[in-house]
C-alpha positions in Angstrom: 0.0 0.0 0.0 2.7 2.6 1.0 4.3 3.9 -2.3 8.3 4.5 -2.6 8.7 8.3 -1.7 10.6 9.4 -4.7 7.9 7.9 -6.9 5.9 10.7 -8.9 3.6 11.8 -6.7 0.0 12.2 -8.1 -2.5 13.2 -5.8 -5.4 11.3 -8.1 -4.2 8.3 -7.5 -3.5 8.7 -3.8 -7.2 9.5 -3.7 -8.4 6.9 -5.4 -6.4 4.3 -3.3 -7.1 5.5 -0.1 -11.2 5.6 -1.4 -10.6 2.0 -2.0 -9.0 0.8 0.8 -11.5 2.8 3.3 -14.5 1.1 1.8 -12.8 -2.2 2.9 -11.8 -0.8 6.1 -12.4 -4.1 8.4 -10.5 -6.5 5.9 -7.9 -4.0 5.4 -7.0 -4.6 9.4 -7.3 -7.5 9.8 -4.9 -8.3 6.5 -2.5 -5.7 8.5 -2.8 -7.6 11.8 -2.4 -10.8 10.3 1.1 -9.5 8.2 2.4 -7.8 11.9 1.6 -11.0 13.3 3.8 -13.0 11.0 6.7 -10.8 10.7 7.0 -10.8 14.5 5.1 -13.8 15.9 8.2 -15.2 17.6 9.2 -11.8 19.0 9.3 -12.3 23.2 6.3 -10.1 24.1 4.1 -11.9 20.9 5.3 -15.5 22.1 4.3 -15.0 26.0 0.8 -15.0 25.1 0.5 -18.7 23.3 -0.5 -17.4 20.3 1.5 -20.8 18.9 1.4 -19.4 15.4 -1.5 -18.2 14.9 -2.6 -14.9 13.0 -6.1 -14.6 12.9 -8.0 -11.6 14.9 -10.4 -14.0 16.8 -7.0 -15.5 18.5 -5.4 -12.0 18.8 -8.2 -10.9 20.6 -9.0 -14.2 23.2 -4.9 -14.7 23.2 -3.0 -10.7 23.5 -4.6 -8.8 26.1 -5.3 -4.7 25.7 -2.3 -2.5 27.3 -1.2 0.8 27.9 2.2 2.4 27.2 3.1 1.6 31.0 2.6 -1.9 30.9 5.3 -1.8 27.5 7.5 0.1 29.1 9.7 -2.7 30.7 10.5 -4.3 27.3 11.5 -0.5 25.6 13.6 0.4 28.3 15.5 -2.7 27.3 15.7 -1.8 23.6 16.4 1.5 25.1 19.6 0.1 27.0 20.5 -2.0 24.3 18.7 -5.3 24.1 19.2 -6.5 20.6 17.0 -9.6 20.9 13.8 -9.9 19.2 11.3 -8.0 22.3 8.6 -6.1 20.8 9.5 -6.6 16.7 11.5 -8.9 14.9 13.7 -6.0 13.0 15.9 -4.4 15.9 14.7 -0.8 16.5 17.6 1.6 15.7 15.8 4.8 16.8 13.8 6.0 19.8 11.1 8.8 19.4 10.3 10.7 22.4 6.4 12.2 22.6 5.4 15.4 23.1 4.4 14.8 26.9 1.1 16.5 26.8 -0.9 13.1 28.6 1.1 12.7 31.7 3.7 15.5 31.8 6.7 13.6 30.9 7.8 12.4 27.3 7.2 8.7 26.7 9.9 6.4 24.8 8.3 5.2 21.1 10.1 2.9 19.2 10.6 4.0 15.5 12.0 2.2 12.5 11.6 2.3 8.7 8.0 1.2 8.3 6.7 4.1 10.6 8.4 6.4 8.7 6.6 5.0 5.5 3.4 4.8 7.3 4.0 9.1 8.4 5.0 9.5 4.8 2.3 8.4 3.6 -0.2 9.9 5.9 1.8 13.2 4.7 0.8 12.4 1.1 -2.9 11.4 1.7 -3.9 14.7 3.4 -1.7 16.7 0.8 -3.7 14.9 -1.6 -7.1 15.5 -0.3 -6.0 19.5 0.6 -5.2 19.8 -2.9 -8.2 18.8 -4.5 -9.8 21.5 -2.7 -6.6 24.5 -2.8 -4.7 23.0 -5.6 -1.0 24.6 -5.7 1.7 24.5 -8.2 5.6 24.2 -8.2 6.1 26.8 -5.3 7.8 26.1 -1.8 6.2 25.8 2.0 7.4 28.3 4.5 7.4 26.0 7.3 8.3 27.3 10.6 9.9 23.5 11.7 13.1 23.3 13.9 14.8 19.9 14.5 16.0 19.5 18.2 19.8 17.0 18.4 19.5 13.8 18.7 21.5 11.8 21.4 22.6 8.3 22.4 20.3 6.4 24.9 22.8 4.4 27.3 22.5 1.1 24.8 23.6 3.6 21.4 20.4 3.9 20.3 19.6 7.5 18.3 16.8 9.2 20.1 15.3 12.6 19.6 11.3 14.1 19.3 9.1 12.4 16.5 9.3 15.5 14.4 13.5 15.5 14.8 13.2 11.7 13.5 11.0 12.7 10.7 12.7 15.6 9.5 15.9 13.6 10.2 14.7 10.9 7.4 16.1 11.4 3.8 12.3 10.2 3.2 11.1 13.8 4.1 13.1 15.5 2.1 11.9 13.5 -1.0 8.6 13.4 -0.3 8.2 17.4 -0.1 10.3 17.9 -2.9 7.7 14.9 -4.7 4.6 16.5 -3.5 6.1 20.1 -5.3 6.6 21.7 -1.9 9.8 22.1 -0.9 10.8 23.6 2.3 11.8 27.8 1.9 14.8 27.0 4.7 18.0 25.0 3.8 18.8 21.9 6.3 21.5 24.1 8.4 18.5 26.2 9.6 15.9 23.7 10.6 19.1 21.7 12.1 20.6 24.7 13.8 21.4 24.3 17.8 19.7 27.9 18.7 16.3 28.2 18.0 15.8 32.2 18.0 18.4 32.2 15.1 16.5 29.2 13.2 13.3 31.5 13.5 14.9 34.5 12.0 16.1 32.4 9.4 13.2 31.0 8.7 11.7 34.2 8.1 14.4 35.2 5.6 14.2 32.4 3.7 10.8 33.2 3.4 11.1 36.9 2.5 13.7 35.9 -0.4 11.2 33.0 -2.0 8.2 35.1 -1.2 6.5 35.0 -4.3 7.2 30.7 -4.5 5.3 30.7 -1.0 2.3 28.7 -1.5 2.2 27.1 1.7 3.2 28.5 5.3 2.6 25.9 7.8 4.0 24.8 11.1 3.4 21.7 13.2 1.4 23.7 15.8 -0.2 27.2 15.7 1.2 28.9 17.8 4.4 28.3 16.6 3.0 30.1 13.3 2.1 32.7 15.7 5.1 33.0 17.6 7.1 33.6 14.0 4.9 36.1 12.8 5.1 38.1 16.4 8.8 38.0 16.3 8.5 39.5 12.6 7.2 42.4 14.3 10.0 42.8 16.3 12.2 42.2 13.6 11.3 43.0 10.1 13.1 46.1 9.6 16.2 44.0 10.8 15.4 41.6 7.7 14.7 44.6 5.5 18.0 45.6 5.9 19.7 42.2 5.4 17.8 41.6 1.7 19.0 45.3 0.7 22.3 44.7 1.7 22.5 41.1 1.0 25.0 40.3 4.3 23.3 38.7 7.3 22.5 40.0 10.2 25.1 39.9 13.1 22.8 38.5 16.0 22.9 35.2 13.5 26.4 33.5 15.1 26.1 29.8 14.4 28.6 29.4 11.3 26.7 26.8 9.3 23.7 28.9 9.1 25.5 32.1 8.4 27.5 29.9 5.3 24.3 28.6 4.3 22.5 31.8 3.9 25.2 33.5 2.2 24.1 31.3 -0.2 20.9 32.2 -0.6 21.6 36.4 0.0 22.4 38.7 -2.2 21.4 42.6 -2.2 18.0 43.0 -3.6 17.0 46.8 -2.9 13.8 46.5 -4.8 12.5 43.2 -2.5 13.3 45.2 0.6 11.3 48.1 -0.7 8.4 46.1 -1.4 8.3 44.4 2.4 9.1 47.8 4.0 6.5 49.3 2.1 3.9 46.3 2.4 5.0 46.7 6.5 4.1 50.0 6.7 1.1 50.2 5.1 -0.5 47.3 7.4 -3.0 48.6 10.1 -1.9 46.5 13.3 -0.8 43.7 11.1 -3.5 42.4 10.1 -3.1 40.6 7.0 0.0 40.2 7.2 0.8 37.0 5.7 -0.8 37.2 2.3 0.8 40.5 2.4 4.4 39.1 2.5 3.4 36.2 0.6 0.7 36.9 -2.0 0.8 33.5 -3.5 -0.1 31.6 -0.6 -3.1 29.5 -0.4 -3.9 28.4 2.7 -1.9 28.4 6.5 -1.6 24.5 7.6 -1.0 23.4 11.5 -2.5 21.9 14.0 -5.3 24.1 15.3 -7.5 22.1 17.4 -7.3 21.0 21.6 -5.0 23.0 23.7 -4.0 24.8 20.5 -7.3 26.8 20.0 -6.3 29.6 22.3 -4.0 31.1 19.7 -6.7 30.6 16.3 -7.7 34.5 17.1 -4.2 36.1 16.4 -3.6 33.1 13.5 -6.9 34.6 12.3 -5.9 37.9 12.7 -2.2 37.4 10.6 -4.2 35.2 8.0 -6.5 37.9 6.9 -8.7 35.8 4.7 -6.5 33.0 3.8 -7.9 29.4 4.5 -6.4 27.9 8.2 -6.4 24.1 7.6 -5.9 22.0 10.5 -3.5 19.5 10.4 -3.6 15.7 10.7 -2.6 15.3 14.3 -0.8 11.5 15.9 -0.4 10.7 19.1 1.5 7.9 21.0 
């Protein structure tokens, strides 16, 4: 079902096959239980429950009892610390996702491997595809406002970092933007780079310089749209001056960023006139993102739960621009 990333990507077709698949729903899970069951029936955790083989639902269900997260939590902490026998899946897990921490407070451990990254991938592409049926784009780029925290070694050398850091991490992302005709604004040194307000101003930049490409500007949360768009207030006549200048500014100090934006700079006096004038003519910002980027077609993040709070000021930088809320996963 999950196509090869750097396949041509047509949105159609992606359609049509998730159509398919959805009117089948029931057999499609139980075909999908029955393949997890095979590829790890003799795993430790699987073999405990004297499933002897079997992969049908009916003995899933009477043999594997429902769990939470805690009661996992023994057997990850020993793929954590380096347990390379077969626990929880047959493959070994070479990476550990850590979640977000919004249900108790604290990040869980996730184990994450190849075939979740194909399974986020396409989830990517489905809601791309269904988005763009209803605000079709063309070649242009996506402003997105995403920042990659540094992985790090749990104690048995496994790579761990957030789920977005993982994702982004993946040479799959790459190619799957650049597939769907949305490639990111930002090169990799800025959603990579180790200090975030320098990312952000970056990000901004980038921005300013593809502005008419924009067709997308999108973030994983709102308010972290939000957040960008306040600190452009702040700092817009900062950025004005680096485009007309074409140097970057000073309080941007991390050397791969600054070598990887002087690839992207050069002076551009008439580009800084138009944002400085398109600044000043704004009453209280509002607006202010089809303003920057006139080509954009609608803001993408998740907007719903505890991120609500900041739809007014989204609202209020949109203008009239579509906000679409994002597909949202949890652990």
């Amino acid at each position: 079902m999950v196509e090869e990333s750097e396949n041509k990507f047509d949105p159609q077709q992606v359609i049509d096959e998730f159509e398919l698949l959805s009117k089948d729903a029931g057999r499609i899970q139980e075909e999908t239980l029955q393949k997890i069951l095979e590829e790890n029936g003799r795993t430790e955790y699987l073999q405990q429950w004297s499933l002897n083989g079997k992969t049908d639902q009916v003995s899933f269900k009477n043999c594997v009892p429902l769990v939470t997260h805690k009661d996992l939590e023994p057997y990850i902490h020993r793929i954590v610390d380096g347990d390379l026998t077969p626990i929880l899946t047959r493959k070994s897990i070479t990476t550990i996702s850590l979640s977000s921490g919004t249900t108790q407070g604290k990040p869980k451990f996730v184990p994450f491997n190849e075939e979740l990254m194909e399974s986020t991938m396409q989830i990517f592409k489905t809601s791309f595809a269904f988005r763009n049926r209803e605000f079709p784009i063309g070649n242009g780029k996506a402003l997105q406002f995403i920042y990659s925290s540094k992985q790090f070694k749990t104690k048995g050398g496994l790579a761990a970092g957030t789920a977005t850091t993982n994702v982004y991490r993946n040479a799959q992302f790459k190619k799957t933007m650049k597939a769907m005709s949305t490639p990111v604004c930002s090169p990799d040194e800025v959603i990579f780079g180790p200090d975030f307000q320098q990312s952000l101003y970056c990000h901004l930049l980038c921005g300013l310089i593809f502005r008419d490409e924009v067709q997308v500007v999108s973030s994983t949360f709102a308010h972290s749209i939000v957040h960008a768009f306040r600190t452009f207030e702040q700092v817009w006549e900062a950025l004005v001056v680096d485009i007309r200048e074409g140097v970057l500014s000073s309080r941007v100090t991390v050397p791969s960023i600054r070598l990887a934006m002087s690839k992207l700079l050069k002076p551009d006096p008439e580009l800084a006139d138009t944002i400085h004038s398109k600044c000043l003519s704004l009453s209280n910002w509002y607006g202010l993102i089809p303003e920057l980027f006139p080509n954009t077609k609608y803001i993408y993040g998740i907007m719903t739960g505890s991120m609500e709070p900041y739809l007014k000021k989204l609202r209020h930088y949109a203008g009239e621009l579509p906000l679409l809320s994002a597909d949202y996963g949890s652990s």
